[in-house]
N, C-alpha and C positions, 0 to 999 in steps of 0.2 A: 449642148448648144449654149452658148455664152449668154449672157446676161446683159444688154447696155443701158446707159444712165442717157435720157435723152429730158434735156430740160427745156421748156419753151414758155417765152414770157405773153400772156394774157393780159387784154385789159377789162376789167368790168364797167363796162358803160351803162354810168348813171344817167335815166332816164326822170328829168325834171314832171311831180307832179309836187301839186299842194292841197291842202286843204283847207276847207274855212272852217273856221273856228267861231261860234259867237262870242263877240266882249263881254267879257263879265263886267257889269255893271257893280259890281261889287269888288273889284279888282283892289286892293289897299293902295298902290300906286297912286292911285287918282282919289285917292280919299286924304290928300294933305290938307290940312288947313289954310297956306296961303296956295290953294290953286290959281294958273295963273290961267290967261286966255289959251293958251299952246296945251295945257291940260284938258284943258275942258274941249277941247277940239278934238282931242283921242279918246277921250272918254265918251264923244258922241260916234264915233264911229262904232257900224254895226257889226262888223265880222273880223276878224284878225287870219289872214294867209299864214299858211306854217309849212313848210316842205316836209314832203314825206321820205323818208329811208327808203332805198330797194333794198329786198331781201335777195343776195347772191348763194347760190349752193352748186357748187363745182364737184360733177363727179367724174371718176376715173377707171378705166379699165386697162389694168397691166398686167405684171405677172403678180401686183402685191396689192390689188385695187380690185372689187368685184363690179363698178360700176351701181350697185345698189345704194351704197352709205356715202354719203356726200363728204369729200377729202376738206373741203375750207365751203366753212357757213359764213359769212357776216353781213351785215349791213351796214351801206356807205349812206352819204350824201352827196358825193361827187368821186368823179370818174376816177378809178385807180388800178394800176398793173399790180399782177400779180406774178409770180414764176411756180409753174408747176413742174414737178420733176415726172418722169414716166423711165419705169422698168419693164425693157421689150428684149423680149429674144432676137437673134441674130435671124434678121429675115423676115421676124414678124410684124404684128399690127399693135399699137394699141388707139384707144379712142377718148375722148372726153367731153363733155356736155355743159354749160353753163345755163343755166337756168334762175332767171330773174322776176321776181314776184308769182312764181309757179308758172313761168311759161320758159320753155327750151330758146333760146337767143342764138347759142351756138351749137353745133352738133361734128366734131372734125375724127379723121385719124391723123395718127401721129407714127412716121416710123425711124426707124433708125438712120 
């Protein structure tokens, strides 16, 4: 039975969160000698927002993928396509999973 090359392009949608941060008070930034008023105005502020990364792991079941070991790990900040390649037999199925900060997002098959 033949072997086909079925490529299909994914996006990893980044889901916006952030976290706070407390200011350090002790930041060297804000420890110049001529501080000016616009300094001293950050420097009293309480918490600093920081966006967090999602952590993306794409798995893959084909004829060279088990589905268990995640084919592309990384972590974005903002939303981006990826292209996954998938090796199916003539006829068959194969499937793949996206799963984003440990939760499954996507769940598809893919045929030829």
């Amino acid at each position: 039975i033949p072997v086909v090359s079925v490529t299909k392009k994914i996006t990893l949608e980044y889901l916006a969160k952030t976290i706070n941060k407390p200011a350090s008070t002790t930041d060297s930034s804000n420890q110049s000698a001529n501080s000016s008023s616009s300094e001293e105005s950050i420097s009293s502020v309480s918490s600093i927002t920081e966006p967090v990364a999602n952590k993306f792991e794409v798995y893959i079941e084909d004829e060279e993928n088990n589905f268990n070991t995640p084919v592309v790990t990384k972590s974005i900040l903002a939303t981006e396509s990826i292209d996954l390649t998938f090796k199916i037999k003539e006829g068959g199925v194969a499937r793949y999973k996206v799963v984003r900060d440990g939760e499954t997002i996507i769940n598809e098959e893919v045929r030829p």
